[in-house]
C-alpha positions as CSV (number, residue, x, y, z in Angstrom):
1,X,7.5,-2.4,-6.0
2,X,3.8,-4.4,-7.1
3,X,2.5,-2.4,-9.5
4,X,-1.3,-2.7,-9.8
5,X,-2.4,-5.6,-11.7
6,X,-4.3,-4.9,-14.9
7,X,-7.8,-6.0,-14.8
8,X,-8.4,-8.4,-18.2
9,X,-11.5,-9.7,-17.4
10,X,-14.3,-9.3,-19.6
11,X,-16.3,-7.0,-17.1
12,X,-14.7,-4.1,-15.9
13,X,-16.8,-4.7,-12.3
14,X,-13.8,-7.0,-11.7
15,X,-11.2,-4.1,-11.2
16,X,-11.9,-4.8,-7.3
17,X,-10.7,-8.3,-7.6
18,X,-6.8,-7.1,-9.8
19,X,-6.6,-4.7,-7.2
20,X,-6.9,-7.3,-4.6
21,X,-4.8,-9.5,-5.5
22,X,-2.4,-6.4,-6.0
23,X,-2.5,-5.9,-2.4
24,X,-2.4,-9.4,-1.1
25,X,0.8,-9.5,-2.9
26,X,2.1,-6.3,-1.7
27,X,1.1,-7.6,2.2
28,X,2.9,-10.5,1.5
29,X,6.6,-9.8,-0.2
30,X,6.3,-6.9,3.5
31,X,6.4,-10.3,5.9
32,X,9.9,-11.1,4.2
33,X,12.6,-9.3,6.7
34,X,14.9,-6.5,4.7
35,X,12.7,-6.7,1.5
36,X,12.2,-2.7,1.4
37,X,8.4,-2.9,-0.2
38,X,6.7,0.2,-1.4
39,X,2.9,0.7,0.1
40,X,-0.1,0.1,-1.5
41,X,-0.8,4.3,-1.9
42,X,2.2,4.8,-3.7
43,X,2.0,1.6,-5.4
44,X,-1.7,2.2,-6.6
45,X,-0.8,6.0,-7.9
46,X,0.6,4.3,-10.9
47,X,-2.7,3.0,-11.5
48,X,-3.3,3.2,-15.1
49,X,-0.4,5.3,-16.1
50,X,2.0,4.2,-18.5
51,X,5.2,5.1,-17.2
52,X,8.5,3.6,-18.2
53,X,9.8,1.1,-15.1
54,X,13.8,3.5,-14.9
55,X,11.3,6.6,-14.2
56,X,9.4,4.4,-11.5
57,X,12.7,3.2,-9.9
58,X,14.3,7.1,-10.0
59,X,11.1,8.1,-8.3
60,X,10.7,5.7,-5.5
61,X,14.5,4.2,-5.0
62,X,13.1,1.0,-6.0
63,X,15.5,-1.4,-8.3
64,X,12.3,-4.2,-9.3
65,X,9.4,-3.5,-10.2
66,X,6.3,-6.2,-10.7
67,X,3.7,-6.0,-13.1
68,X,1.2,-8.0,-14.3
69,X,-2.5,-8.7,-15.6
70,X,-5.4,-10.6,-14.0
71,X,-8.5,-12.3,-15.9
72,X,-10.9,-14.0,-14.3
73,X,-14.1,-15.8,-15.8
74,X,-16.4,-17.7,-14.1
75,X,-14.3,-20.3,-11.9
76,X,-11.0,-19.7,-13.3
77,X,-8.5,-17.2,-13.1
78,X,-5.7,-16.5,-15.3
79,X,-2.7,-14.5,-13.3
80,X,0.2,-13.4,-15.8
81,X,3.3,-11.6,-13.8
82,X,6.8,-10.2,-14.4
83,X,9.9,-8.8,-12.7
84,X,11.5,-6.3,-14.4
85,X,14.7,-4.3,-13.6
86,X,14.5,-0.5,-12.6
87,X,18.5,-0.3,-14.3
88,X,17.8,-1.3,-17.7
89,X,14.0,-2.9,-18.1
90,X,15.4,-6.6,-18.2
91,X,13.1,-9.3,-17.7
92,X,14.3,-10.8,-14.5
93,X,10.9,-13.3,-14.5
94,X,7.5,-13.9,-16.0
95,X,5.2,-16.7,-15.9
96,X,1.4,-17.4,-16.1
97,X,-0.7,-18.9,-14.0
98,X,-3.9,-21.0,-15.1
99,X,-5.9,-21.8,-11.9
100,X,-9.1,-22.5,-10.4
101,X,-10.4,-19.7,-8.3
102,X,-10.2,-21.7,-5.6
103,X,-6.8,-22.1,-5.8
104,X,-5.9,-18.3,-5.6
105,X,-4.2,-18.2,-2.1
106,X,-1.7,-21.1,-3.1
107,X,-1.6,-18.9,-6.5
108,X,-0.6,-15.9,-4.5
109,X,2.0,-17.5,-2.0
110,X,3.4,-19.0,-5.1
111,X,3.7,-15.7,-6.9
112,X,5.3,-13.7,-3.9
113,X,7.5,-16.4,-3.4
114,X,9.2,-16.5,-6.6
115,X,9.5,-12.6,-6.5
116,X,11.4,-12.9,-3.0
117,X,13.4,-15.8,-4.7
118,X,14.3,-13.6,-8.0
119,X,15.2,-10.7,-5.7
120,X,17.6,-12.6,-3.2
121,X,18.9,-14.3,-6.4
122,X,19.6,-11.0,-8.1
123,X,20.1,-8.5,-5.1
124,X,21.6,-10.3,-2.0
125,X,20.7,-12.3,1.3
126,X,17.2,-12.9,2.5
127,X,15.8,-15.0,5.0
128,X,12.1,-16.2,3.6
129,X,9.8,-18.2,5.2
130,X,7.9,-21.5,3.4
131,X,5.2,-19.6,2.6
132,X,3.8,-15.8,2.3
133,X,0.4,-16.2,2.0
134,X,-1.7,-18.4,4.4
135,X,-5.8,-19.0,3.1
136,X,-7.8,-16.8,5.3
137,X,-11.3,-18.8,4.4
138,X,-11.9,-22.0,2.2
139,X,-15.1,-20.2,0.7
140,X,-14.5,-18.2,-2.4
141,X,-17.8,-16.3,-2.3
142,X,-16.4,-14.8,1.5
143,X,-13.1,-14.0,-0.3
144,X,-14.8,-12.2,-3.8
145,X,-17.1,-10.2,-0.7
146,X,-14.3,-9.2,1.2
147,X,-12.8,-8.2,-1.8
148,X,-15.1,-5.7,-3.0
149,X,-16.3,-4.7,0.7
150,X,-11.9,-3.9,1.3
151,X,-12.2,-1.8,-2.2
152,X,-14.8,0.0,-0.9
153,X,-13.4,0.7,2.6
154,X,-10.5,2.2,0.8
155,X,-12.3,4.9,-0.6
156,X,-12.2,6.8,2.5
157,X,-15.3,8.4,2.2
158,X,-18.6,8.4,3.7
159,X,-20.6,6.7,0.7
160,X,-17.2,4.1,0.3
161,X,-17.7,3.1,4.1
162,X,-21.6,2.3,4.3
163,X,-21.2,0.4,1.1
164,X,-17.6,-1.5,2.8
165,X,-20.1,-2.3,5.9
166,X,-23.0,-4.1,3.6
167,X,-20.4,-6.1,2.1
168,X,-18.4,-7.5,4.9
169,X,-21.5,-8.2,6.8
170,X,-22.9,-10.4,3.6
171,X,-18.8,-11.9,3.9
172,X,-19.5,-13.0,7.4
173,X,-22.7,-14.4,6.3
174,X,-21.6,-16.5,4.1
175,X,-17.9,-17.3,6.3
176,X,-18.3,-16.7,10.3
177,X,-15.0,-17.8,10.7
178,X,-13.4,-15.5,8.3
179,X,-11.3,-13.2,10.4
180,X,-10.4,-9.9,8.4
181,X,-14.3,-8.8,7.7
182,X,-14.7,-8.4,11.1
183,X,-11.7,-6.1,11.9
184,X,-13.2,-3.9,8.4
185,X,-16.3,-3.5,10.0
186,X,-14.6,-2.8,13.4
187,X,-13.0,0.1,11.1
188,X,-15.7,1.2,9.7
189,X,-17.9,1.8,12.3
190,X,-15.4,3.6,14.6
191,X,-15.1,5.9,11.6
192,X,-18.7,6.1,11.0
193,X,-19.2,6.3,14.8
194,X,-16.2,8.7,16.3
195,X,-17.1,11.1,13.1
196,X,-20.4,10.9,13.7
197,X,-21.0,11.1,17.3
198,X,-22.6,8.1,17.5
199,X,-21.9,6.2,20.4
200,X,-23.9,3.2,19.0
201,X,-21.7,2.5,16.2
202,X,-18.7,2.3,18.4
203,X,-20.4,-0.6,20.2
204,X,-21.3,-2.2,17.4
205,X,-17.1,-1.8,16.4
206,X,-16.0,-3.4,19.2
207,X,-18.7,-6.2,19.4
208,X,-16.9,-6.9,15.8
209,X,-13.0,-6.4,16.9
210,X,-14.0,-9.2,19.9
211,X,-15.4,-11.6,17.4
212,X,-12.4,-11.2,15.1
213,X,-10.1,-11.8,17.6
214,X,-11.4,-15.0,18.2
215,X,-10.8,-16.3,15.2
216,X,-7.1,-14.5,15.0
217,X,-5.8,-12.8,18.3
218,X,-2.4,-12.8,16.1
219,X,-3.9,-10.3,13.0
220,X,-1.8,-7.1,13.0
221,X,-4.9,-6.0,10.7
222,X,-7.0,-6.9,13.7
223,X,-4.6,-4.7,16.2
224,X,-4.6,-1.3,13.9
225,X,-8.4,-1.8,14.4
226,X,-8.2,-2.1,18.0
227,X,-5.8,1.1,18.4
228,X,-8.4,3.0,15.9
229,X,-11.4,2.2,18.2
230,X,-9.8,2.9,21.3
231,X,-7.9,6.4,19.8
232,X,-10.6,7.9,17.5
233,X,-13.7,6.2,19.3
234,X,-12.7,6.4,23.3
235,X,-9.5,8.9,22.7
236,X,-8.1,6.0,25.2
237,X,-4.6,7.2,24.2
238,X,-2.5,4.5,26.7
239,X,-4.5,1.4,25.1
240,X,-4.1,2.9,21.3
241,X,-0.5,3.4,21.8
242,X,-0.1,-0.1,22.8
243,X,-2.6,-1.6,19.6
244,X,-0.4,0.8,17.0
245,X,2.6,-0.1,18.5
246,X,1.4,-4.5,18.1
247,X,0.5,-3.7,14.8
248,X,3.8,-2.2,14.0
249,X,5.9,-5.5,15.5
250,X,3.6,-7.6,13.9
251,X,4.2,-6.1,10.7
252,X,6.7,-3.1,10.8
253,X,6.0,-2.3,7.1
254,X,2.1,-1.4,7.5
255,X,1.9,2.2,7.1
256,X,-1.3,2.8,8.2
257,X,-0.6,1.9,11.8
258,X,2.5,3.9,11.4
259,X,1.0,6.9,10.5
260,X,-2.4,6.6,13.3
261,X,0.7,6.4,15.7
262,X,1.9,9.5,14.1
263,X,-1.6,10.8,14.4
264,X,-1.5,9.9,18.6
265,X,1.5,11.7,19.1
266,X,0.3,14.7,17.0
267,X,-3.0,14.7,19.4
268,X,-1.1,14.5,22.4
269,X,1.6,17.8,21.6
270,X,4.6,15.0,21.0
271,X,5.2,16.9,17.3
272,X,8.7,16.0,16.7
273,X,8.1,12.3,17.1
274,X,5.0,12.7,15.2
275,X,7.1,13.8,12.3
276,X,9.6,11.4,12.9
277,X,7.4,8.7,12.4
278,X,5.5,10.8,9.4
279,X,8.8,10.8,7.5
280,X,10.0,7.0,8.2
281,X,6.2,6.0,6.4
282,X,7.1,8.5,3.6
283,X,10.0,6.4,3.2
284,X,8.3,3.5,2.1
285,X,5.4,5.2,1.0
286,X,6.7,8.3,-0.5
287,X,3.1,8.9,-3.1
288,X,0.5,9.0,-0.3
289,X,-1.5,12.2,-0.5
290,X,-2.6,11.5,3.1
291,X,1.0,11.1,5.0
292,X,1.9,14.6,3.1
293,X,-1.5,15.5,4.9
294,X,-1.0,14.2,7.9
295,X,2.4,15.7,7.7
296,X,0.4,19.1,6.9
297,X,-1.5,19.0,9.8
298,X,1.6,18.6,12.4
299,X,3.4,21.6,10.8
300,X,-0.4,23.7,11.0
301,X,-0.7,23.2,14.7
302,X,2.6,23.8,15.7
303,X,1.7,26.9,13.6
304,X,4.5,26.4,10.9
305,X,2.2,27.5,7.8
306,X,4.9,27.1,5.4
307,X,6.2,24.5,6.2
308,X,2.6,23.2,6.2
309,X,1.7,24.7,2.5
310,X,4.5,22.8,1.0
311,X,3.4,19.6,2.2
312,X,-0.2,20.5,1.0
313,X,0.6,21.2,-2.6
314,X,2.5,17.9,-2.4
315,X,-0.3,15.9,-0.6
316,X,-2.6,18.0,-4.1
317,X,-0.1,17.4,-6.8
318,X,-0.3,13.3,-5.9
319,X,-4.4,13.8,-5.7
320,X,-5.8,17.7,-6.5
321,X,-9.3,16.1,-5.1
322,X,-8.1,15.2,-1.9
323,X,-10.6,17.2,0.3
324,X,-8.6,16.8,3.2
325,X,-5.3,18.6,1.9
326,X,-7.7,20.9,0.6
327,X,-9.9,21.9,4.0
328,X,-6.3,22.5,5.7
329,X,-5.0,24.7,3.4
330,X,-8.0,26.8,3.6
331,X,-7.3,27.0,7.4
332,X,-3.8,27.9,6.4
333,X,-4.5,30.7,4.2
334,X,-6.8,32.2,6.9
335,X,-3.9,32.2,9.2
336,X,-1.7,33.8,7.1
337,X,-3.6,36.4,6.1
338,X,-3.5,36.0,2.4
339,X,-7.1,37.0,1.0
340,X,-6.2,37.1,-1.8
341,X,-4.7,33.1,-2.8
342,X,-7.6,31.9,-0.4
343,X,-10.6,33.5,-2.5
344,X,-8.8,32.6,-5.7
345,X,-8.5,29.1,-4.1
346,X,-12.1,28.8,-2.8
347,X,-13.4,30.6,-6.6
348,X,-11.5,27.9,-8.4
349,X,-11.6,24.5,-6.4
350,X,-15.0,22.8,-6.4
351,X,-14.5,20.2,-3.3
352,X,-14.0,23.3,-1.2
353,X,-15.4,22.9,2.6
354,X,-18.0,25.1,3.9
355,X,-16.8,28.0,1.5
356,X,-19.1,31.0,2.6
357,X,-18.2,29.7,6.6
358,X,-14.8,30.1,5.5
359,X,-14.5,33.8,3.8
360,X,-16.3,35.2,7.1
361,X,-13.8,33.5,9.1
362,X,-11.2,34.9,7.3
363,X,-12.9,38.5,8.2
364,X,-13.2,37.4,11.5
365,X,-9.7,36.5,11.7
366,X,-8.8,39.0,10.3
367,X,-10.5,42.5,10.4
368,X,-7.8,44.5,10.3
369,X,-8.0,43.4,5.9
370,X,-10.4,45.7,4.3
371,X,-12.2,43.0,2.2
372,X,-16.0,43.0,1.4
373,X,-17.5,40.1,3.1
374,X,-20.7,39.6,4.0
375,X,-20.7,38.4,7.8
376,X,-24.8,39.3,8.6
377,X,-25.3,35.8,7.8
378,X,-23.0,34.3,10.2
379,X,-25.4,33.9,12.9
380,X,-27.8,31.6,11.0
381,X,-24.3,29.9,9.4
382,X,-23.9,28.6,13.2
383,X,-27.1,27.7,13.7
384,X,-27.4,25.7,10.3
385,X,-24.7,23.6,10.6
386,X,-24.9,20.2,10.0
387,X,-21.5,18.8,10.4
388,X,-19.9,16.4,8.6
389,X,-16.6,18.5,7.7
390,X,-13.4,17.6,8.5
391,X,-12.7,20.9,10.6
392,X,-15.2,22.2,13.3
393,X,-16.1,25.4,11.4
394,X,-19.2,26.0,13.7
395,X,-16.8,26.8,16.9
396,X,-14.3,28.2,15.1
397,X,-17.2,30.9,14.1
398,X,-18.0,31.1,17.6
399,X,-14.2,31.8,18.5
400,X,-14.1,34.8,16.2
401,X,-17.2,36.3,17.0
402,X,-16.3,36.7,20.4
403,X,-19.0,34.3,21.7
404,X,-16.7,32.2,24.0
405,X,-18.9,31.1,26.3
406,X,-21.0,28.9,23.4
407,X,-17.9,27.9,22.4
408,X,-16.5,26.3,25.3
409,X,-20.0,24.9,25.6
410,X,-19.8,23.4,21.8
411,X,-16.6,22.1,22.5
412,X,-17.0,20.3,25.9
413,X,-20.3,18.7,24.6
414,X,-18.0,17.9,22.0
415,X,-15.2,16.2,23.8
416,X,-17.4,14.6,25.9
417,X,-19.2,12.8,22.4
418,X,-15.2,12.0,21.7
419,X,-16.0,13.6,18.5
420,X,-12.6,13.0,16.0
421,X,-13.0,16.9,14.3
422,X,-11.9,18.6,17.4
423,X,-9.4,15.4,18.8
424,X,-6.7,18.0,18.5
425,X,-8.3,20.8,20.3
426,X,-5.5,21.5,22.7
427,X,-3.2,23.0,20.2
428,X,-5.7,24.3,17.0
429,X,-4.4,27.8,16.5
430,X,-7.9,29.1,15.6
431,X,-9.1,28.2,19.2
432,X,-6.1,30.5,21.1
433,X,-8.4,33.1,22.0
434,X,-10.5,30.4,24.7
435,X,-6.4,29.5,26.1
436,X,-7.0,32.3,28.7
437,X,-10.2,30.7,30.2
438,X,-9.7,28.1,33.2
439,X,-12.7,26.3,31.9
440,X,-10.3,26.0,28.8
441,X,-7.5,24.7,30.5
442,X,-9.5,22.6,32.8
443,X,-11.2,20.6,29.7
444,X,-7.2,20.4,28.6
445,X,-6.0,18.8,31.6
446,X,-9.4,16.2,31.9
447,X,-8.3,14.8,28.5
448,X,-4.3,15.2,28.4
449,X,-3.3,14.8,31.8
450,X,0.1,12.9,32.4
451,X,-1.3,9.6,33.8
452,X,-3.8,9.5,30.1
453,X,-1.0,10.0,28.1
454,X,0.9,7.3,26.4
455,X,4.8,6.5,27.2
456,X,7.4,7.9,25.2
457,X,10.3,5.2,23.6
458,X,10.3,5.1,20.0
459,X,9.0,2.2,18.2
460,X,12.1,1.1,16.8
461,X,11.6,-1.0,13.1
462,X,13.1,-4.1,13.5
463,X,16.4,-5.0,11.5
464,X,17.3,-8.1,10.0
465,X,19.3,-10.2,12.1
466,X,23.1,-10.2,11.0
467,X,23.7,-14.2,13.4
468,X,25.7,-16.5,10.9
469,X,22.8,-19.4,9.7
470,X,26.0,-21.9,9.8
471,X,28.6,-23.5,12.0
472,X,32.3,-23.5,10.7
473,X,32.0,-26.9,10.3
474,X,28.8,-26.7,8.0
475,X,30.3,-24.1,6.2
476,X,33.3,-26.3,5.5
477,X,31.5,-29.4,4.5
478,X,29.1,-28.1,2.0
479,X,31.6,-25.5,0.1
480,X,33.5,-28.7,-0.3
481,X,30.5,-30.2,-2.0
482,X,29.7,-27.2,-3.7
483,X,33.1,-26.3,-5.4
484,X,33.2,-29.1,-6.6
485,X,30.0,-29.0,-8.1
486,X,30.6,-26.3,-9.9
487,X,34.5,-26.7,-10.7
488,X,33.9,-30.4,-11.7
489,X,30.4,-31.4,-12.7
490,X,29.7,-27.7,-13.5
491,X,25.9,-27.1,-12.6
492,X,26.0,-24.2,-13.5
493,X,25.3,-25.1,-17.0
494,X,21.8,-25.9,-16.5
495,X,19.9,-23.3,-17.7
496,X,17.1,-23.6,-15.0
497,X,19.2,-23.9,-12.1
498,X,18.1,-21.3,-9.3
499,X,19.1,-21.0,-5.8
500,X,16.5,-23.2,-4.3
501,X,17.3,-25.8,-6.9
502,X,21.2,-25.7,-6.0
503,X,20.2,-26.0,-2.0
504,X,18.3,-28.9,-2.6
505,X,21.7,-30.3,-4.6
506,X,23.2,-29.5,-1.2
507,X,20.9,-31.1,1.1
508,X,20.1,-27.3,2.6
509,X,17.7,-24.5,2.9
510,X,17.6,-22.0,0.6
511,X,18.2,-19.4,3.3
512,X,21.7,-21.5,4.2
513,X,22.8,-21.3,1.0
514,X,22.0,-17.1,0.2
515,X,23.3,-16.5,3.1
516,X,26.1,-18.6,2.7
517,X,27.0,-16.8,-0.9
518,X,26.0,-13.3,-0.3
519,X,28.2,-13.6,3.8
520,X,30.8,-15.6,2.9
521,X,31.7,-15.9,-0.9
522,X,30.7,-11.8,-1.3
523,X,28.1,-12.9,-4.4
524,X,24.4,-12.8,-4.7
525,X,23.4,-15.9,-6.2
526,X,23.2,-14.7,-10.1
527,X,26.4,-12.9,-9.8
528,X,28.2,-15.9,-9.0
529,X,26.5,-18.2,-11.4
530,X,26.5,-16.0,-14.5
531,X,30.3,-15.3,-13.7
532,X,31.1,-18.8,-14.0
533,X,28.9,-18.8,-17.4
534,X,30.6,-16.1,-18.9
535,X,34.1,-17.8,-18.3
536,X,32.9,-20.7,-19.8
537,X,31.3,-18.8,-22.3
538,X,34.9,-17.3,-23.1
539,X,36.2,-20.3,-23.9
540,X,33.5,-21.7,-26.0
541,X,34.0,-18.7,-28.2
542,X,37.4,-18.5,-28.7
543,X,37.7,-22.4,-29.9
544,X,37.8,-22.4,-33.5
545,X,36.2,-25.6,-33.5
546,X,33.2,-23.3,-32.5
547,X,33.4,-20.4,-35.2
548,X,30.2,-21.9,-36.4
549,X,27.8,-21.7,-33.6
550,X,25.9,-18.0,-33.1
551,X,27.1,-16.2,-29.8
552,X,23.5,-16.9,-28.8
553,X,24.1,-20.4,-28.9
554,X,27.0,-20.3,-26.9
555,X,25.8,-18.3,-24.7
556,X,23.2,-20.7,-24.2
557,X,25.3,-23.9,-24.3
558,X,27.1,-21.7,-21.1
559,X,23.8,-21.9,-19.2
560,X,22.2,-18.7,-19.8
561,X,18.4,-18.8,-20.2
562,X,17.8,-15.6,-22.2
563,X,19.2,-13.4,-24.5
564,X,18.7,-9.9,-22.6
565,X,20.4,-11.2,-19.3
566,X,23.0,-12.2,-21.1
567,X,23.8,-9.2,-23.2
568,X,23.6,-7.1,-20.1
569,X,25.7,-9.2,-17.7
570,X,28.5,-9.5,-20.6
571,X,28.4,-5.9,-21.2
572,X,28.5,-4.6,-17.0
573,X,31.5,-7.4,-16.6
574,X,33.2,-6.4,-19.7
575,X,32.6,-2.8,-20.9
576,X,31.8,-3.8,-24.7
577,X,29.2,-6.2,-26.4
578,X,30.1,-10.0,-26.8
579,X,31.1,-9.3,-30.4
580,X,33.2,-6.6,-29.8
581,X,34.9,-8.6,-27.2
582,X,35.5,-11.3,-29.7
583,X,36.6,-9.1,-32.1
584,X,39.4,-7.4,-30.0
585,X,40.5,-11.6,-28.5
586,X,40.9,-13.6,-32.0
587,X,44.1,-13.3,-32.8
């Protein structure tokens, strides 16, 4: 797990830029196969909380955790990171890095890299690629933009995605061949657009998605975009499948595609592989308020309210302002009839939507409860309505009232706009009283017919391939090298030996030689080494000729490079300390 990188910079305006590199790093270490990487949500809920690394790795399953700081000044940044152990809190690496800015890509790769090195070295086999992080532009200025207009997109809110569009258009200003400003703007406006019912802004999206493509038909970025414009904007549910499902094989750890996939399926009335997708991206991103929501929402419309409440007050205790957990549970407290819970709720939480709307629906609902509630106002409630909630509480006020007519008119003018509040119309419990209406089922069948609907095989996350890296006869010809190596020359004395070192010794690829320890020999890298260093270590300290060098020392002259990991490695192999181990061998 990355967590957040601490801002150090002189002006706290620069938190944008720690937290970009945070996820730049996180996006990398997910393109090395079988490296389990938490998300960025559940990575970024640790954001500025102190919490001690073993409760981290109890919480999210994770056994390294990376932390670090970023300062930057002017044209220089300084980047200080290390790997720490969930077990114990051992330093498995740290460095500092003291770059020009326009280094910070090549900072980056070289970052991730050494973290996927220190993790197959510590943990087991890993195929890695050359390099993690490729330079998206060459200009700087396009980079900081992007930066600040992605911070800004992930705010999620109206004010956070006007600001994101300003930004990435002064990015493409500056860079027209940066890719990844056009697919954010592509996202933007089919959020801006589908929400608001403007078909404009949906052009204007996919004039964007067509010019990023251009630069980088490859970009599963570019692909989640795609599938968001043609689901949300066009409810073209064949061609999103297909854009999700890229995005996924292009990178099968990014969440978010994951979960609009979910979001498809939950449209369409495919629930159970809706949650089955749900719960795979809780898996790797088990602290994201929205896939408890989105969760939630699948369990509301299959009308599961329990079910649904739970995940809500998880979705709330991960983010009690999260307006969207909120809105649905006011929906779910209408449904179950509980007056009492929902008016405490709407009394005590101020990001509430459309309170009064929502206690005369709940009389509406409901009028069997003998509550007072004013609904002589409900009229001009409809009629005011300005929109911009999450839920369409304007025709769900028309339901209840018994005005179906208007509200088959509101929500055909609405499905015709494509408009994403009512997306999931065919199966909102609070619109069950327009299912006996033809013109009801008629608006069903025009948007959810078989031949509009996507396929139904499971996107299946690809595992890492098992194939031996090596012939018998390579096998054969290196451990010959290699034993002899160690046995003879012993290399593993040298205190900065890693695995990338010792394949170079062997005249093969790093990947060869993990493989060849953690498949063959039954070791990751480090447990084999350090084995071989305790042994010697052993010896050292039982020659009196040695009595007066510190265990340290030995310990040192063995090959270990620090204190801590040797203390702890000692201690798992032999059950006691290095002094008490000596003490119970001296004769």
């Amino acid at each position: 797990m990355v967590l957040p990188f601490v801002n150090m910079s002189a002006d706290p305006e620069n938190e944008y830029f720690s937290d970009g590199i945070t996820e730049e790093i996180i996006n990398a270490l997910t393109n090395v196969k079988g490296l389990k990487v938490i998300a960025r949500t559940s990575s970024f809920a640790f954001k500025n909380k102190n919490i001690d690394v073993r409760t981290i790795g109890d919480q999210l399953g994770v056994s390294t955790v990376l932390e670090g700081s970023v300062r930057k000044a002017k044209n220089r940044v300084r980047i200080t990171a290390q790997l720490i152990s969930t077990d114990d809190g051992t330093h498995l690496w740290s460095k500092n890095f003291d770059r020009d800015l326009e280094d910070i890509f090549a900072v980056q790769d070289e970052i991730s890299l050494s973290i996927a090195d220190q993790i197959r070295e510590n943990f087991g086999h890993l195929n890695i690629q050359e390099h993690l992080i490729e330079a998206p532009t060459k200009n700087m200025e396009a980079y900081d933009l992007y930066l600040k207009g992605r911070h800004q997109h992930l705010m999620w809110d109206g004010p956070g995605i006007t600001n994101a569009i300003e930004l990435y258009e002064k990015c493409i200003a500056i860079d027209p061949t940066f890719a990844l400003p056009y697919f954010g703007l592509s996202y933007c406006y089919t959020m801006a657009g589908s929400w608001g019912n403007n078909e404009g802004l949906l052009q204007l999206s996919e004039v964007n998605l067509n010019k990023g493509f251009k630069l980088d038909n490859q970009s599963y970025v570019g692909y989640f975009s795609k599938g968001e414009l043609s689901f949300w904007g066009h409810w073209d549910f064949i061609n999103a499948h297909k854009s999700f499902h890229k995005a996924i094989e292009l990178n099968p750890s990014y969440t978010e595609a994951e979960e609009c996939l979910s979001e498809l399926y939950t449209a369409v009335g495919y629930f159970d592989k809706a949650l089955r997708h749900t719960n795979n991206i809780l898996r790797i991103n088990p602290l994201s308020p929205n896939h408890y929501f989105t969760k939630a929402n699948i369990h509301y419309l299959k009308e599961d309210y329990t079910k649904a409440l739970e995940c809500i007050e998880t979705s709330l205790s991960i983010n009690p302002n999260f307006t969207h957990a909120i809105a649905l549970k006011q929906l779910c407290l209408i449904l179950t009839k509980d007056h009492q819970k929902l008016y405490d709720f709407l009394d005590k939480t101020p990001l509430v939507e459309k309170p009064e709307e929502c206690r005369v629906l709940y009389k509406l609902v409901n009028p069997e409860d003998k509550i007072d509630t004013n609904i002589s106002m409900v009229s001009s409630m409809i009629k005011e309505d300005s929109g911009g909630a999450l839920f369409p509480w304007q025709l769900f006020l028309l339901v209840h009232l018994g005005k179906h007519e208007m509200a088959l008119d509101f929500l055909e003018e609405n499905i015709r706009m494509r408009s994403g509040q009512i997306i999931n119309f065919m199966n909102i419990p609070l619109l069950k009283p327009l299912h006996q209406y033809q013109r009801f089922q008629d608006l069903v069948e025009a948007a959810f017919r078989a031949e509009l609907l996507p396929p139904n095989p499971e996107i299946q996350i690809a595992s890492p391939a098992s194939n031996a890296l090596m012939s018998d006869a390579e096998i054969g010809t290196v451990l010959e090298v290699f034993e002899k190596g160690m046995k003879q020359e012993k290399w593993f004395l040298n205190t900065s030996l890693s695995l990338r070192s010792l394949a170079e010794n062997l005249n093969i690829s790093s990947n060869k030689l993990s493989w060849l320890l953690n498949e063959r020999i039954g070791q990751n890298f480090n447990e084999y080494i350090n084995s071989l260093r305790l042994e010697h270590f052993k010896v050292l300290v039982l020659d009196p000729e040695n009595s007066h060098f510190t265990l340290l020392a030995l310990a040192y002259d063995s090959g270990f490079n620090s204190k801590s990991v040797f203390n702890t490695f000692f201690k798992n192999k032999e059950g006691m300390s290095p002094k008490a181990w000596l003490k119970a061998n001296q004769n």
